[in-house]
Backbone as CSV, one residue per row, in Angstrom:
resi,resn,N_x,N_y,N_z,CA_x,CA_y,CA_z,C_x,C_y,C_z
1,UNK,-11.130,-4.057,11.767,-10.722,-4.999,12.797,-11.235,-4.538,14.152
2,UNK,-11.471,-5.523,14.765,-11.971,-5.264,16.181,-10.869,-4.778,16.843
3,UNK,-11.373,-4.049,18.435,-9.962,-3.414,19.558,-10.199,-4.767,20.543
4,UNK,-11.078,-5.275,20.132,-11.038,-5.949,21.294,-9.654,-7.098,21.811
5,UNK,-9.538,-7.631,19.895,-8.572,-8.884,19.955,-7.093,-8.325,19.595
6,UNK,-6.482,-8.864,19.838,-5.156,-8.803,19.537,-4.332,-9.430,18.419
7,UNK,-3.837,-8.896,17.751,-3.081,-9.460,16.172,-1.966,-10.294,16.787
8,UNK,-2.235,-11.439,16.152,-1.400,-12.568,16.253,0.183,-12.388,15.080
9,UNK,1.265,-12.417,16.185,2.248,-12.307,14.870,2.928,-13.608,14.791
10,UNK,2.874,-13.956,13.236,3.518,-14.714,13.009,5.139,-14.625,13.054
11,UNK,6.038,-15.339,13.745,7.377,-15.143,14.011,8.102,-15.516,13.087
12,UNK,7.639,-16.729,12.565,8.470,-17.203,11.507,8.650,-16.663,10.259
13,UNK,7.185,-15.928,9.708,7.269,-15.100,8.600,7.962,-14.107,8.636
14,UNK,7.771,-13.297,10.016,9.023,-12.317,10.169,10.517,-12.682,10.167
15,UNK,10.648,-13.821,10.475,12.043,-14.130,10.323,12.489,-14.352,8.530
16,UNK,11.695,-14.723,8.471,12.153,-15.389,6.727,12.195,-14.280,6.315
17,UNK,10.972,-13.240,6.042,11.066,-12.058,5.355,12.560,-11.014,5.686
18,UNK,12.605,-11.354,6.707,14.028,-10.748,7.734,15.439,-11.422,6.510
19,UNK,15.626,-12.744,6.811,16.564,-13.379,6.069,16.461,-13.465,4.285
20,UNK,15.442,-13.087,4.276,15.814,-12.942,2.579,15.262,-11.550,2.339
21,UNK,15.835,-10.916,3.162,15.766,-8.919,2.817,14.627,-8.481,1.883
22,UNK,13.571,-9.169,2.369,12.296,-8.762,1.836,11.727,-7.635,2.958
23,UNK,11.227,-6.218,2.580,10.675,-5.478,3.377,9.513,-6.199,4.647
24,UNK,9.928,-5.571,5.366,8.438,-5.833,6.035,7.466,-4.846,6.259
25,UNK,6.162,-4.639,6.033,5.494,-3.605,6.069,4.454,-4.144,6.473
26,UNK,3.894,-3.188,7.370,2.832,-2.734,8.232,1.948,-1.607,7.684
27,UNK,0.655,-2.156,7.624,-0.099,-0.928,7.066,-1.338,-0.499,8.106
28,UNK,-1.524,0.805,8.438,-3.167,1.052,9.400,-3.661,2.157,8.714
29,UNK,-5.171,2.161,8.644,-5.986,4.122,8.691,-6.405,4.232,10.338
30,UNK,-6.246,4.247,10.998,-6.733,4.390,12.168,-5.950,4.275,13.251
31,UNK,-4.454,3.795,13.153,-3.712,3.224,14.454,-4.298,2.599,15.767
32,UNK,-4.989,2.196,16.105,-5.496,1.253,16.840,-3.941,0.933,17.498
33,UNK,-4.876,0.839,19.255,-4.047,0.240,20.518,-3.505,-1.152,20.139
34,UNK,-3.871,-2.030,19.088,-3.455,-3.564,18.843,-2.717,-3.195,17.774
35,UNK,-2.900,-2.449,16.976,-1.770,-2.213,15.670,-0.076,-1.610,16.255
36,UNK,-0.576,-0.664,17.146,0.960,-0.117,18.177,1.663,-1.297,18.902
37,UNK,0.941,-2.129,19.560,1.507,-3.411,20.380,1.711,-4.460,19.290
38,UNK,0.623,-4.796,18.172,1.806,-5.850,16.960,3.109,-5.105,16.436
39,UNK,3.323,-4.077,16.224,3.793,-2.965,15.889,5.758,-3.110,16.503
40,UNK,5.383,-3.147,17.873,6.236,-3.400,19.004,6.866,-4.805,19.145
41,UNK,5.774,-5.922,18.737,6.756,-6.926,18.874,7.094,-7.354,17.598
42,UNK,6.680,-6.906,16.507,7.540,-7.256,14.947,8.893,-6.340,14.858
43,UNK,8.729,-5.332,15.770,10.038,-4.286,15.917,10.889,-5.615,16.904
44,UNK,10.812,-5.870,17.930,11.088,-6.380,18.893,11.965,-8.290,18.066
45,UNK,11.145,-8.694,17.041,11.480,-9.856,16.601,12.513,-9.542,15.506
46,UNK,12.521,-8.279,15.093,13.294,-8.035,14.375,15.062,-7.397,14.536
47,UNK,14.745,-7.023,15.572,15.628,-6.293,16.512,16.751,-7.507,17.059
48,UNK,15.868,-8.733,17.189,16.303,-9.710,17.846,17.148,-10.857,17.061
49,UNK,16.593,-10.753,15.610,16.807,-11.624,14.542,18.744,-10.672,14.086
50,UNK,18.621,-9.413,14.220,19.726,-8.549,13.790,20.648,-8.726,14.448
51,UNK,20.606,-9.114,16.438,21.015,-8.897,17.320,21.669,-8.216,17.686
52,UNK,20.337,-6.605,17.998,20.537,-5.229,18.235,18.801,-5.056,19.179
53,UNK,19.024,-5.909,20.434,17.890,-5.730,21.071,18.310,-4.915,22.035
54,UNK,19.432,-4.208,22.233,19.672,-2.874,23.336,19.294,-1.780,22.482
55,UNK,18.525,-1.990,21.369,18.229,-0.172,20.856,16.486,-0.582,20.532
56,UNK,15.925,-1.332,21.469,14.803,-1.623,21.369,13.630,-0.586,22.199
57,UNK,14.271,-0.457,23.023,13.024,0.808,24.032,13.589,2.236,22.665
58,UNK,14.423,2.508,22.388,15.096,3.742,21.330,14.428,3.306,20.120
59,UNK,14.390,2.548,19.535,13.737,2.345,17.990,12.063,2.255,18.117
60,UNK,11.692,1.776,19.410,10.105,1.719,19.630,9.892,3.235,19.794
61,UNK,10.841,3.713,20.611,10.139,5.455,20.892,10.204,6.306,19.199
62,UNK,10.929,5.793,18.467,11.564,6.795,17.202,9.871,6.850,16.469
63,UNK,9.918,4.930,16.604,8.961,4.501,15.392,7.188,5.394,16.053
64,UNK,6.943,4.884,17.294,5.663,5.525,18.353,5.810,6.999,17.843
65,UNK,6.980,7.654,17.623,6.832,9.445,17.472,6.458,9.748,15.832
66,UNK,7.031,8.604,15.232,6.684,9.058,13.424,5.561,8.338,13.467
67,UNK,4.794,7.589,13.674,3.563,6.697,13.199,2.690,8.115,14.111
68,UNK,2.959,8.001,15.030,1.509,9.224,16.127,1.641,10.565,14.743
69,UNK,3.050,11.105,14.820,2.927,12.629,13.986,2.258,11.843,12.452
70,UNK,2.410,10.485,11.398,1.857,10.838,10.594,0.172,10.516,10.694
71,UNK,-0.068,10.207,11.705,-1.584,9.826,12.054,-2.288,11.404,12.548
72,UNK,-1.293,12.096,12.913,-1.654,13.822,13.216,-1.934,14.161,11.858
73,UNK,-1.263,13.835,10.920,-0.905,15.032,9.615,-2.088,14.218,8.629
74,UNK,-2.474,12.950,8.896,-3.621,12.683,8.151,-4.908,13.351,8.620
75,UNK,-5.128,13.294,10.303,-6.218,13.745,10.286,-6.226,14.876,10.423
76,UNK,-4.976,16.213,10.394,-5.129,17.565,9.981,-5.921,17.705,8.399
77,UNK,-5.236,16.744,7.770,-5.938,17.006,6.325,-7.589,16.886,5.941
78,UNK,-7.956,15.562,6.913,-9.700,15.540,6.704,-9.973,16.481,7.692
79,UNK,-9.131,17.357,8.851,-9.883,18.404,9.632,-10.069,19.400,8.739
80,UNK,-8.968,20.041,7.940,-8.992,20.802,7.252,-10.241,20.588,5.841
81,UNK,-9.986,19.514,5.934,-11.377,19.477,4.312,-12.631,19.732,5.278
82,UNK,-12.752,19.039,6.265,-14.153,18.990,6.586,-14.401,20.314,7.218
83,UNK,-13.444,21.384,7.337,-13.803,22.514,7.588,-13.803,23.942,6.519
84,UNK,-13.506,22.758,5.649,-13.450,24.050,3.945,-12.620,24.913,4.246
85,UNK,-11.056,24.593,4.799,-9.871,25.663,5.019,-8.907,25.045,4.083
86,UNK,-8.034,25.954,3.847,-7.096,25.623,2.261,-5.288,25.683,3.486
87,UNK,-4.885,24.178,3.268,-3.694,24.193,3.626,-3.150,24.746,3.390
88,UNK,-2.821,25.316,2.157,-1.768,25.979,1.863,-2.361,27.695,1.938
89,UNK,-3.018,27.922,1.921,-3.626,29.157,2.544,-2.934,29.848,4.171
90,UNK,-2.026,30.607,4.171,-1.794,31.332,5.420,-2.937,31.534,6.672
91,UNK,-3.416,32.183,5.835,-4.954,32.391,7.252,-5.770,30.883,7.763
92,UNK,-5.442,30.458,6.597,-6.279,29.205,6.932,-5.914,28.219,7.608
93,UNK,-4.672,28.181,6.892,-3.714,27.315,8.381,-3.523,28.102,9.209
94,UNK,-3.358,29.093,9.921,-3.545,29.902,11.504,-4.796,29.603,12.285
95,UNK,-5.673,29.572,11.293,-7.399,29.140,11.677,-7.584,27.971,12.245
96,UNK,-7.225,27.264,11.138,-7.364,26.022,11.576,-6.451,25.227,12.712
97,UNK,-5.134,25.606,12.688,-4.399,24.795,13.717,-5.034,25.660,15.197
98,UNK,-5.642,26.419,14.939,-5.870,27.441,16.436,-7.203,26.376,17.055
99,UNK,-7.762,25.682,16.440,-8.661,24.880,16.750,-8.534,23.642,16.895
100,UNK,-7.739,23.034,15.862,-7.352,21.768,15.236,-7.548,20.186,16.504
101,UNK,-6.457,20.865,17.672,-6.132,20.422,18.547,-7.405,19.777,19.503
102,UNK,-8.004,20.601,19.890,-8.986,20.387,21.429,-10.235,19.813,19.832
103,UNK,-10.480,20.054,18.742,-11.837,19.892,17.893,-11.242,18.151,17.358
104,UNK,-10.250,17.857,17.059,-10.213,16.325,16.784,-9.886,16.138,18.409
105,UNK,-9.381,16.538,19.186,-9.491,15.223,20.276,-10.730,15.059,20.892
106,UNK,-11.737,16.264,21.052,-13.294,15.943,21.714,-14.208,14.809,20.108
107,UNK,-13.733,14.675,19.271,-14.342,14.074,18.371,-13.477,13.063,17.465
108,UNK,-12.534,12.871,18.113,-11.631,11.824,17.091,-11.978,10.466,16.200
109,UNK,-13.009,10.335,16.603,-14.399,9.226,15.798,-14.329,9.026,14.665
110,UNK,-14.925,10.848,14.442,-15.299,11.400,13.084,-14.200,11.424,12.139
111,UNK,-12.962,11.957,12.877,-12.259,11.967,12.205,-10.955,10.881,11.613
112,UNK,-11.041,10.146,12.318,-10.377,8.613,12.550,-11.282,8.657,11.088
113,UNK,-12.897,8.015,11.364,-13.392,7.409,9.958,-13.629,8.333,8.506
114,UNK,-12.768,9.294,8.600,-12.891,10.050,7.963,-11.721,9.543,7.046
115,UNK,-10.638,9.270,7.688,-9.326,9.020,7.112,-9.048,7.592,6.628
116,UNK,-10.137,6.844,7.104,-10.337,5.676,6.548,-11.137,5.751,5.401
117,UNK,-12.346,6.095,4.992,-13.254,6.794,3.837,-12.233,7.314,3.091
118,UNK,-11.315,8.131,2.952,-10.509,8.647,2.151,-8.967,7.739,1.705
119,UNK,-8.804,6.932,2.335,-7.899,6.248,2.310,-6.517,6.439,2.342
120,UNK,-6.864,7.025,3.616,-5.182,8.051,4.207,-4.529,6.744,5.299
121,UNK,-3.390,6.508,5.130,-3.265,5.407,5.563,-1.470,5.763,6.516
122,UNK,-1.168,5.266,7.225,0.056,5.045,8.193,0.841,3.631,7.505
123,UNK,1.494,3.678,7.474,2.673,2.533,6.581,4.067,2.563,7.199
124,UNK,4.556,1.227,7.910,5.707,1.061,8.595,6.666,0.171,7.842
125,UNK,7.689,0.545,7.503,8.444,-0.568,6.254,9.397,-0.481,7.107
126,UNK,10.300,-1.700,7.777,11.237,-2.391,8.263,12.295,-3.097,7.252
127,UNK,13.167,-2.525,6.796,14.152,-3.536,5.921,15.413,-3.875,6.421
128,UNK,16.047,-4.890,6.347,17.489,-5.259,6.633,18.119,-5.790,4.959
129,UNK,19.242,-4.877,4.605,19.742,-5.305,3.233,21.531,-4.442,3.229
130,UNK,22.006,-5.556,2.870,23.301,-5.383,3.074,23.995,-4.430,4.174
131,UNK,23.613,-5.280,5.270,23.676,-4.718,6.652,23.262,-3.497,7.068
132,UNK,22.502,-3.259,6.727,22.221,-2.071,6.908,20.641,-1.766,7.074
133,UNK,20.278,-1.206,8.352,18.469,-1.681,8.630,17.974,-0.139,8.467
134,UNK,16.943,0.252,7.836,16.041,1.435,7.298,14.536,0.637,8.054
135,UNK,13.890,2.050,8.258,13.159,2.082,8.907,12.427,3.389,8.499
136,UNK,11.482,3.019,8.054,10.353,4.083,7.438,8.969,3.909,7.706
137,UNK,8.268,5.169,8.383,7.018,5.871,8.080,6.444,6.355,7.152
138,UNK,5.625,5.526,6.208,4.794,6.769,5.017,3.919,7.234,6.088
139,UNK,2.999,8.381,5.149,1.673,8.544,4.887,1.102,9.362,3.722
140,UNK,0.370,9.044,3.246,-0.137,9.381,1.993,-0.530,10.410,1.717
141,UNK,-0.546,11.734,2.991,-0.790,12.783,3.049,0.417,13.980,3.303
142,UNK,0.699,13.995,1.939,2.214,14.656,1.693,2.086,16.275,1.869
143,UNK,3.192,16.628,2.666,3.523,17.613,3.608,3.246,19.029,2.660
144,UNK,2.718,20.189,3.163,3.322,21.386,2.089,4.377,21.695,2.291
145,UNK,4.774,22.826,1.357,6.117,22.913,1.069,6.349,23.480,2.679
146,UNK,5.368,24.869,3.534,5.968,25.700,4.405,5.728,24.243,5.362
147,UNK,5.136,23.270,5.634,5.020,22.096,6.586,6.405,21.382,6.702
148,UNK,7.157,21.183,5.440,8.464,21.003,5.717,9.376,21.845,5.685
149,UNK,9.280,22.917,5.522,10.548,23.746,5.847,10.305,23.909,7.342
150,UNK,9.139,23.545,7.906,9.072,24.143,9.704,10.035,22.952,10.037
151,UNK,9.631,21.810,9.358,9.791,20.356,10.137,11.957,20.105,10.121
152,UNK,12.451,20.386,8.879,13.752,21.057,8.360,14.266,21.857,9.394
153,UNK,13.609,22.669,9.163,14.460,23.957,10.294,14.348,23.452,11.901
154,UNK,13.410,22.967,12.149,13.853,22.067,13.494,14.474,20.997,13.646
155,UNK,14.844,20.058,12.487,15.792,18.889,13.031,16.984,19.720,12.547
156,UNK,17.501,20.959,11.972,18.635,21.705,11.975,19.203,22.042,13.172
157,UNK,17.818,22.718,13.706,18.352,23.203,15.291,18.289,22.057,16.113
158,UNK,17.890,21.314,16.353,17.899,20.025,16.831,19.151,18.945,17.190
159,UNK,19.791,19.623,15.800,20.998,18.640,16.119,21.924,19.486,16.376
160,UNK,22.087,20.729,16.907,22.858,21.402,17.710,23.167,20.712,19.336
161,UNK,22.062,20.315,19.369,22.364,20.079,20.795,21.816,18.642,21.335
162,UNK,22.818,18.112,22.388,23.366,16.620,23.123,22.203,16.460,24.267
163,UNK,21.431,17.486,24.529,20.784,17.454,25.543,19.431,17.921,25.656
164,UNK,18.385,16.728,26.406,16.686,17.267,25.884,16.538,18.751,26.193
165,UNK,17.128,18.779,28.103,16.862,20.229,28.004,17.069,21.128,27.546
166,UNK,18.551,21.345,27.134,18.831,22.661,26.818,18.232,22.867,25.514
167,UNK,17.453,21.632,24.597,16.611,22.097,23.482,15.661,22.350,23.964
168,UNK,15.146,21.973,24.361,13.595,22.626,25.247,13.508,24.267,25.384
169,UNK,14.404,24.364,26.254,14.831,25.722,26.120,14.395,26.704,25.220
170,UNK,15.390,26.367,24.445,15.824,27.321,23.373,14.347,26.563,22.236
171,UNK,13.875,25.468,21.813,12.880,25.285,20.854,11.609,25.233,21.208
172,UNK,11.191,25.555,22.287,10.123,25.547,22.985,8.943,26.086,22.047
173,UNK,7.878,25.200,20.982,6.828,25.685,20.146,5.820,25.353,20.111
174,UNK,4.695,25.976,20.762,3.243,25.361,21.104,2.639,25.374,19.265
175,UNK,2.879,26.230,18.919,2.651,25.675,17.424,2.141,24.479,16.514
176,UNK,2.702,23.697,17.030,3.144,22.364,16.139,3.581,21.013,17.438
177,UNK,2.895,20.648,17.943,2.653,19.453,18.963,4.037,18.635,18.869
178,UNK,4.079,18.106,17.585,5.190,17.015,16.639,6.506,17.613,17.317
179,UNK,6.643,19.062,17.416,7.979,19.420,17.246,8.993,18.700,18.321
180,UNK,8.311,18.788,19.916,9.414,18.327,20.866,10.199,16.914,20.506
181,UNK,8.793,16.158,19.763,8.972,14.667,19.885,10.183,14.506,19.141
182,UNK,10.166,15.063,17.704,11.450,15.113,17.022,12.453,15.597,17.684
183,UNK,12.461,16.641,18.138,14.043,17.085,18.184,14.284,15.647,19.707
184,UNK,13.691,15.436,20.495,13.978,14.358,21.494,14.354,13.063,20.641
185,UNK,13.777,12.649,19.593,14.084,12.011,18.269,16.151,12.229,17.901
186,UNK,16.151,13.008,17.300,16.971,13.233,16.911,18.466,13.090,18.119
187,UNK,17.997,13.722,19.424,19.167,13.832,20.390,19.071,12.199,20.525
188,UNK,18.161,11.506,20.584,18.603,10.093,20.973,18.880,9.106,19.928
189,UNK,19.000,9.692,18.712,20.087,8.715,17.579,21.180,9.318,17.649
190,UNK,21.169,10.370,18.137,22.894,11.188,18.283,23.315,10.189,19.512
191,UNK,22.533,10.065,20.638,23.061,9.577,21.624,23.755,7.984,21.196
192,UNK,22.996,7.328,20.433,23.482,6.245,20.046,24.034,5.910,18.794
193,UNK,25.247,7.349,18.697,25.679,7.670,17.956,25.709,7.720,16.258
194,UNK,24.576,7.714,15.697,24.574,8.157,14.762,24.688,9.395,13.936
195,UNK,24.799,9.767,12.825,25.309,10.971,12.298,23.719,11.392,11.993
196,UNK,24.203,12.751,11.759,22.951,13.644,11.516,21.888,13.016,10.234
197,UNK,22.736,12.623,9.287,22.596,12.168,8.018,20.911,10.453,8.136
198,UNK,21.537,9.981,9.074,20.667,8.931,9.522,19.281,8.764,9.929
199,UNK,18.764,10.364,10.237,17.666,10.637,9.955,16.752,11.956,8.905
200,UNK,16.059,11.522,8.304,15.553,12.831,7.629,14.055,12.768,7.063
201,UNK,13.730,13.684,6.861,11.797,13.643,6.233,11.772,14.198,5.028
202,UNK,11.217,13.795,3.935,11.314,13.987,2.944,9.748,13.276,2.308
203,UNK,9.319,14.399,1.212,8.201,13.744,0.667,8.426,13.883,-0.520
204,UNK,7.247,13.182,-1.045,7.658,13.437,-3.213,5.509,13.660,-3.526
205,UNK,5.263,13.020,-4.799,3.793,13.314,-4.834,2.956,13.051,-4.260
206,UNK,3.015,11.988,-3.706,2.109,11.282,-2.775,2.238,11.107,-1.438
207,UNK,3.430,10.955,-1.321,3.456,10.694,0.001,5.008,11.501,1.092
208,UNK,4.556,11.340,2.785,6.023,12.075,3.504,6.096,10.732,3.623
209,UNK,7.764,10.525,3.988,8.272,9.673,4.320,9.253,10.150,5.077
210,UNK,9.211,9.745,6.708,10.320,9.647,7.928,10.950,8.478,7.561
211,UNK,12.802,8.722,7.721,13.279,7.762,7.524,14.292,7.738,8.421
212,UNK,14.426,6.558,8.931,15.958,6.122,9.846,16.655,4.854,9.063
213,UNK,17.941,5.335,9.481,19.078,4.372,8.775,20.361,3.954,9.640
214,UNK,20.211,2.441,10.253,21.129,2.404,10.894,22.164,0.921,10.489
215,UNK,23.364,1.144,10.578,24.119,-0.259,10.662,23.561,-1.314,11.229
216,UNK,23.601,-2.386,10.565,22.992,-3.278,11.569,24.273,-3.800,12.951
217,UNK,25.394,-3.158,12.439,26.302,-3.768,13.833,26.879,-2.477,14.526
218,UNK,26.043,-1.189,14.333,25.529,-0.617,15.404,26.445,-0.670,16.706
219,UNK,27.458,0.105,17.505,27.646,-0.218,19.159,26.707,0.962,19.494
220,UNK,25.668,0.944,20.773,25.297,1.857,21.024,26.336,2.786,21.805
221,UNK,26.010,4.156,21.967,27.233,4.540,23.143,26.728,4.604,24.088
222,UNK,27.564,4.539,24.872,27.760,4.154,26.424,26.658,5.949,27.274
């Protein structure tokens, strides 16, 4: 698809699919500036159809932080192939993330069409079913085991605390880019009171999957 044009959303299909608790899903290899903005207003029509459009700037930031980290973790994987380093290899992941960063953003081209050629893909599933609205990120490039125990052990510490800064603080990890976004993730479904339980990452053979789970009658807190 071109950047130039803009994806037309159909409203009505979103509504129907909405009213007869058929998923809605969104699929990209590339995330494109027009896939984030259709992205925003099928969140936005949906939000509206539930009537829970005060957790709309909060559910756009949740969804913007899991779609960016699994569009990171795809193209770590073609960085890593195209540099003949073994994920699950210790040295190799030290190697490679020591580069990872500044080598896909001066060339993100390559590696964007890299992940399209391979067919690593970003997947947004929106459901409303017996009141209750889920909200999931795949990607087809499923986590290693030490990739989720990092990702684990920070929404643990994460939900210690009510406040961005004082996690900042104390979780402060140039390591791993993803990390702030989550735990800022996490303090702002606490803020709008949800339980710890309501968010979590979890993968199986194929694929990670970020997931949020909220009531659809929801009060935010004050």
């Amino acid at each position: 698809m071109s950047d130039v044009s803009e994806i037309v959303v159909d409203v009505n299909k979103v509504n129907q699919a909405i009213k007869m608790e058929v998923p809605l899903i969104m699929t990209t290899y590339t995330l494109p500036r027009k896939v984030e903005h259709y992205i925003e207003q099928v969140v936005g029509i949906f939000l509206e159809y539930v009537k829970q459009t005060r957790l709309k700037d909060n559910v756009i930031y949740c969804i913007q932080e899991l779609v960016v980290n699994a569009k990171k973790a795809n193209t770590k994987r073609v960085y890593f192939t195209d540099k003949g380093l073994d994920l699950h290899d210790k040295d190799d992941y030290n190697r490679g993330m020591s580069t990872f960063k500044d080598e896909t953003l001066n060339n993100i081209n390559h590696y964007l069409e890299l992940q399209r050629q391979q067919g690593l893909y970003i997947k947004l599933i929106l459901h409303l079913k017996n009141n209750i609205i889920t909200i999931e990120v795949r990607n087809n490039a499923t986590m290693t085991k030490e990739e989720l125990e990092r990702v684990r052990n920070r929404l643990i510490k994460a939900r210690e605390y009510d406040e961005m800064e004082e996690a900042i603080i104390h979780l402060l990890d140039d390591s791993e880019g993803a990390g702030l976004g989550l735990v800022m993730l996490v303090i702002m479904l606490k803020k709008l009171g949800l339980e710890a339980d309501a968010f979590d990452i979890l993968k199986n053979d194929s694929e990670t999957v970020a997931r949020i789970v909220i009531p659809k009658d929801l009060k935010k807190a004050s």
